[in-house]
N, C-alpha and C positions, 0 to 999 in steps of 0.2 A: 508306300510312297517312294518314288527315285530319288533318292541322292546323289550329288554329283560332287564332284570333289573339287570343282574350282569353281571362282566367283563366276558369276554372271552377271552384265548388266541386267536391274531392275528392271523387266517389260511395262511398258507403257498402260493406262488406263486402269493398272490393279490399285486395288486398293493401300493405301499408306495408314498401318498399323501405329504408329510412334515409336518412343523411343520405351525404356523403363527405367526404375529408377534408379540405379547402378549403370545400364550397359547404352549402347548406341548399337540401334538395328543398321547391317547393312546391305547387300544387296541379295538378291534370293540367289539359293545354291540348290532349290528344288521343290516338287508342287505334283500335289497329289489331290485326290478326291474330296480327301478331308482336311486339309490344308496346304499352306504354302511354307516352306524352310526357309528361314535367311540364316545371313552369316551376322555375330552379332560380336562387341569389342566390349570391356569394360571398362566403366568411364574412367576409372583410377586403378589401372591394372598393376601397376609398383606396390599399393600401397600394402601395408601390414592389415589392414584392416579389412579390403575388399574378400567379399563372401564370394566372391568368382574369380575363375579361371579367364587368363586374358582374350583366350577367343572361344567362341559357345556357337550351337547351332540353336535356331529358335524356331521351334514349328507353331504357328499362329493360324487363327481361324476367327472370324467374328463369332462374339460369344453366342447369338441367336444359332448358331451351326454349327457351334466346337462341342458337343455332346461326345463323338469319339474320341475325341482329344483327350477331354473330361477323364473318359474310360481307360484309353491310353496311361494315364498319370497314372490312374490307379495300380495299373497292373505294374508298371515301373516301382511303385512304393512296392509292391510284395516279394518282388523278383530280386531287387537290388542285394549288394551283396557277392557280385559275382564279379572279377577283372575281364569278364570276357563276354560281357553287354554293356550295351552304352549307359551311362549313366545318368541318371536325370537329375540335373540341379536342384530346380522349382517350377514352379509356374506364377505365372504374374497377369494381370488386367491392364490393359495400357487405352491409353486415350489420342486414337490419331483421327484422320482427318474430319471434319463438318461432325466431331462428336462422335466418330466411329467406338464403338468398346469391341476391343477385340481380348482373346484368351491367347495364352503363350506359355509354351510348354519350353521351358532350358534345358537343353542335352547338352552333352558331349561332342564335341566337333570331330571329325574323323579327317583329320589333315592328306589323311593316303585316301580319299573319296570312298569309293563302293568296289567292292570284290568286282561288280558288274563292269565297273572304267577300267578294274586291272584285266582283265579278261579284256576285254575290248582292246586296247592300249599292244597286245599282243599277235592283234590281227587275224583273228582262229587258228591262233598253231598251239594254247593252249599252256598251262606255267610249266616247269619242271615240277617233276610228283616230288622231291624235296620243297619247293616252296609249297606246294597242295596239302603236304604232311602235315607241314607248321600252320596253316588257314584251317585244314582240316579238323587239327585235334582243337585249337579255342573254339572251332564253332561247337563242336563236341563238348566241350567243358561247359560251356554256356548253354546250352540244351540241355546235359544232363542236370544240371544245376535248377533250370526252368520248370523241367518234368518235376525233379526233387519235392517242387513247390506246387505241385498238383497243375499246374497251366500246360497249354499248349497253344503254340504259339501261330499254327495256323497259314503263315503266309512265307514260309523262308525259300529263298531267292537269294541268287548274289546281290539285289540291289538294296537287300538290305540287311546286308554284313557294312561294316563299315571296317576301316583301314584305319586303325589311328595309332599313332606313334608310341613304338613302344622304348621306355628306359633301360631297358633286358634286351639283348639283340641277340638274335638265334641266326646263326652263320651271318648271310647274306640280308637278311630279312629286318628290317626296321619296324616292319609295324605287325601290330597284332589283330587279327578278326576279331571282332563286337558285331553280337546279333543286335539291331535296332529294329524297329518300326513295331511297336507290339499293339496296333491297332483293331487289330483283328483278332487278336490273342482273347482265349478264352479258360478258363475253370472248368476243371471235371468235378464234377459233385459224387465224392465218395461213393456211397454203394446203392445211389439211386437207378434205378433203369435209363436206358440211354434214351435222349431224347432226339428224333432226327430233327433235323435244321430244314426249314424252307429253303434258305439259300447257301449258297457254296459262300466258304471264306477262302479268300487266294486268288490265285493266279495258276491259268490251266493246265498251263504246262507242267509247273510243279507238283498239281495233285496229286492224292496217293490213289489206286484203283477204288479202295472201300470208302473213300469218297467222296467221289464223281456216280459210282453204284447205290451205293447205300445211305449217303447223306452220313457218312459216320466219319467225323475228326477226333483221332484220340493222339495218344504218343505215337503209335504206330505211326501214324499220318508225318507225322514230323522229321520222322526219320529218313520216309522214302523222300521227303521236298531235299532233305540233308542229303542225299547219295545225289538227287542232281543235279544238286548243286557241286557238291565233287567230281561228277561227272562232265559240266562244263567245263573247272577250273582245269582238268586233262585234257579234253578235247577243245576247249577254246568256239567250243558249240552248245548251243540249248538242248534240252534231252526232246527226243522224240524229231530230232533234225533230220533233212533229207534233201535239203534243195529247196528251190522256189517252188510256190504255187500251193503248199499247203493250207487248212486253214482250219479255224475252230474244230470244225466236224469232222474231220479227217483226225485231228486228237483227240476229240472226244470218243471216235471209236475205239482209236488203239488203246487206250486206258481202261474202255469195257470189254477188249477180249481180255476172254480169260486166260490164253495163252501165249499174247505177246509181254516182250519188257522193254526199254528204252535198247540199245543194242550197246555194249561195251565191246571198245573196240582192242583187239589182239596184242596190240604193239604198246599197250602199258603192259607194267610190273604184271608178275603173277599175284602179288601179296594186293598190289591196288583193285586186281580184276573180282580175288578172292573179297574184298572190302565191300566192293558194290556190291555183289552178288548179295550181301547181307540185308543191305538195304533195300535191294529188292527184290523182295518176294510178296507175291500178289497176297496170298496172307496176311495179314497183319500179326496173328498168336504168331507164326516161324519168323516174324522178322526179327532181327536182331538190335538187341534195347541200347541207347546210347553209354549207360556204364560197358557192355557187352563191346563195343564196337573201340571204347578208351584203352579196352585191351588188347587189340586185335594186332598180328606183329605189322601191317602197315604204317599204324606212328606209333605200335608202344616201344619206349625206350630212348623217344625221341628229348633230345637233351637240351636245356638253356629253358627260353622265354614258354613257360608253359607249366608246368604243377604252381609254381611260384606263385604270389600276388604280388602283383608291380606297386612301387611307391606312388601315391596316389598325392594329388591334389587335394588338402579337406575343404571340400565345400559346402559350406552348409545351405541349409532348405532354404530358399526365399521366402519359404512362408512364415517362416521362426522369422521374420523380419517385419515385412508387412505385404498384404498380397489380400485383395477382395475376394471375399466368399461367395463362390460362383453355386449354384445351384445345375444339379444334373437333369439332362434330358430326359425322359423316358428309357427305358431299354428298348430303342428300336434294332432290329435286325439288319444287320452288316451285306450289304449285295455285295457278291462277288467281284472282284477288280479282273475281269478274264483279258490278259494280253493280246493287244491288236495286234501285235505284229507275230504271225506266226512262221513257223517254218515245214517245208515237207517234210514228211517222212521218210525213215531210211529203212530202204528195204530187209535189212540182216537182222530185224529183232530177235532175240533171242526167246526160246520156249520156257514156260514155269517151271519143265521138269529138269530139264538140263539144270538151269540153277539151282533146283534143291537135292537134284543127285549131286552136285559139285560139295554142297554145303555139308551133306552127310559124311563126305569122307573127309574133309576137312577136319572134321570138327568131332573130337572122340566123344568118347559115349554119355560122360560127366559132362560135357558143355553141353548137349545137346539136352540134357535133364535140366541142365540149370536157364539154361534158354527157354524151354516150356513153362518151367515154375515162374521165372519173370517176366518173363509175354504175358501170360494167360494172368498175374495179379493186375496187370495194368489194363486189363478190359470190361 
C-alpha cells in the first residue's frame, strides 16, 4: 500500500468507516488494494490512562474483504519486537455508515511519510549516501530481525518504509526507517520442499530475478528488493530506469536475462558500489544475507540512532481491551500489485560476471566460506 505522509482531503463517495472506541478516524493518508489508511487522534490523548498514542495510522477494510488485513495482523503479532518495523497497536470492528462493519488494523504513524515522499521531495538528484547509511542500516536491522523469525516480507519498496520520528538523532537525521505494509509477507516452512506460487507477491520492479523465473521468494528475494531500494535512495531513480517509454515487458525481460543487473552508477562511493554489488547477484546462494550486509564497511561503525532501542510509547493491545472476534477468510492467494507506472531502461547494465569477479576480491577467503554456509541454510 502507498503511504503518504501528509493529510489528505477524504475523497468523495468512499465509504465512512466510523469512529472507535478511544480514537476519532481522520482523513485518509493512503489506499491500496486491500485497504484504505487514515490518519486517526485519540479521543483522550493527555490522559494516564489512554492505551494509545496521540496520533495512529488506521488501515480499514470492510470486514466481508479485510481477510488480508486479517493476515497482515497476524504476521505483525510474530514479527513485533523490533524499533525498526512499524508497530501494531490493535485492531478493532467499528460500526459506520447504513451499518457498514468494517475491520481496522492500529499502526504507528510515520510523521516523516514514506522513504518514497523523501526520495521524491529531492527531485531525482537522490539523498546523500550519509542519510542512505542511516535509512540503510534500520531497514537492515529490521529485515534481519524479520528473516530471524522465519518470514519474508515479499513486497519492500520505499513506499513502504515509513519515516517516523526518532527520540535518538543521528547527525542530521530525525527520523528512523520502519519496514511497514507486511501484506504480502509470507512464512518459510522449515525443511519442507519449496512450493512455487501461482502468483508473484510485489511490485516489478523490485523483484528479485529467481522470482519473476522461478516463482521462488525466499530471504534472498528480499534482499535484492533491499539494494533497490538503496539504489534509489542514491540515485533518486527506480532501479531498471532509463527514460520514458518503458513498460512491464521491457522489465520483465531484463530481470530474466541472465546477464544483465539494475546498472550502478560510478559517482557513488566505492564502499556504496561494493554494497550493492552484494545485493545483486542473479544467484540467490552468492547473495549476500542481511546479518552479512550489517557488517559490511558501508554503514558498519555508523554511530547514534541504530544498535539502540528507542524509548518507546507502551501501548497496549486493543484487544486486551475490547475488540470483536473476527473470523478469517480462506487462504486465498495474493495477486501481484505490478507498478503502472514504469520507466525505461538504461542502457549500461552491468554483466553477472563483473559483479562476482568484483565480490571475490573483496571479500577474503573466510567470508566467502561464511557467505556459502549462510546462503545455502537459508534455501
Amino acid at each position: 500500500m502507498d503511504w503518504k505522509g501528509k493529510e489528505e482531503v477524504l475523497e468523495k463517495g468512499l465509504p465512512k468507516y466510523g469512529d472507535g472506541i478511544a480514537w476519532f478516524r481522520g482523513s485518509m493518508i493512503g489506499k491500496g488494494g486491500f485497504g484504505s489508511v487514515y490518519l486517526a487522534t485519540s479521543k483522550n490523548p493527555r490522559s494516564k490512562n489512554s492505551y494509545f498514542p496521540s496520533v495512529m495510522a488506521v488501515k480499514s477494510a470492510e470486514v466481508s474483504v479485510s481477510g488480508s488485513i486479517q493476515k497482515e495482523r497476524e504476521v505483525y503479532s510474530n514479527v513485533k519486537g523490533c524499533p525498526n518495523i512499524i508497530r501494531c497497536i490493535g485492531e478493532e470492528t467499528t460500526i459506520g455508515e447504513n451499518g457498514m462493519m468494517a475491520y481496522n488494523l492500529l499502526l504507528e504513524y510515520g510523521s516523516g511519510g514514506t522513504l518514497s515522499d523523501r526520495i521524491k521531495k529531492l527531485g531525482g538528484n537522490g539523498l546523500s549516501e550519509s542519510e542512505v547509511r542511516v535509512y540503510a542500516r534500520s531497514i537492515l536491522q529490521g529485515l534481519n530481525h524479520i528473516h530471524g523469525i522465519g518470514y519474508v516480507h515479499c513486497d519492500l519498496k520505499p513506499d513502504n518504509v515509513l519515516l517516523v520520528h526518532s527520540r535518538r538523532i543521528t547527525g542530521d537525521y530525525e527520523f528512523r526507517a520502519k519496514i511497514g505494509d507486511f501484506g504480502l509477507a509470507k512464512r518459510l516452512q522449515g525443511n519442507k520442499k519449496r512450493k512455487l506460487e501461482p502468483h508473484l507477491r510485489g511490485t516489478l520492479e523490485y523483484l528479485a530475478p529467481e522470482a519473476v523465473v522461478d516463482s521462488v521468494q525466499e530471504f534472498p528475494s528480499d534482499i535484492w528488493g533491499f539494494g533497490c531500494i538503496v539504489l534509489e535512495m542514491l540515485t533518486g531513480k527506480p532501479p531498471w530506469d532509463g527514460g520514458k517509454g518503458s513498460n512491464a515487458e521491457d522489465i520483465l525481460r531484463k530481470i530474466k536475462e541472465g546477464h544483465i543487473l539494475p546498472k550502478i552508477p560510478n559517482y557513488i562511493s566505492k564502499k556504496a558500489r561494493d554494497f550493492l554489488k552484494g545485493c545483486f547477484v542473479r544467484k540467490p546462494m552468492f547473495r549476500l544475507t542481511a546479518e552479512m550486509l550489517l557488517n559490511h564497511p558501508f554503514i558498519e561503525g555508523l554511530g547514534g540512532n541504530g544498535d539502540e532501542d528507542e524509548e518507546s510509547e507502551e501501548v497496549e493491545d486493543l484487544n486486551e481491551i475490547e475488540s470483536i472476534l473476527l473470523v478469517h477468510e480462506s487462504d486465498d492467494e495474493f495477486n501481484s500489485s505490478l507498478s503502472q507506472d514504469y520507466c525505461s531502461l538504461d542502457a549500461g547494465e552491468e554483466s553477472e560476471e563483473d559483479v562476482e569477479d568484483e565480490l571475490e576480491s573483496n571479500f577474503d577467503e573466510e567470508n566467502q566460506k561464511k557467505k556459502l554456509r549462510v546462503s545455502r541454510a537459508h534455501l
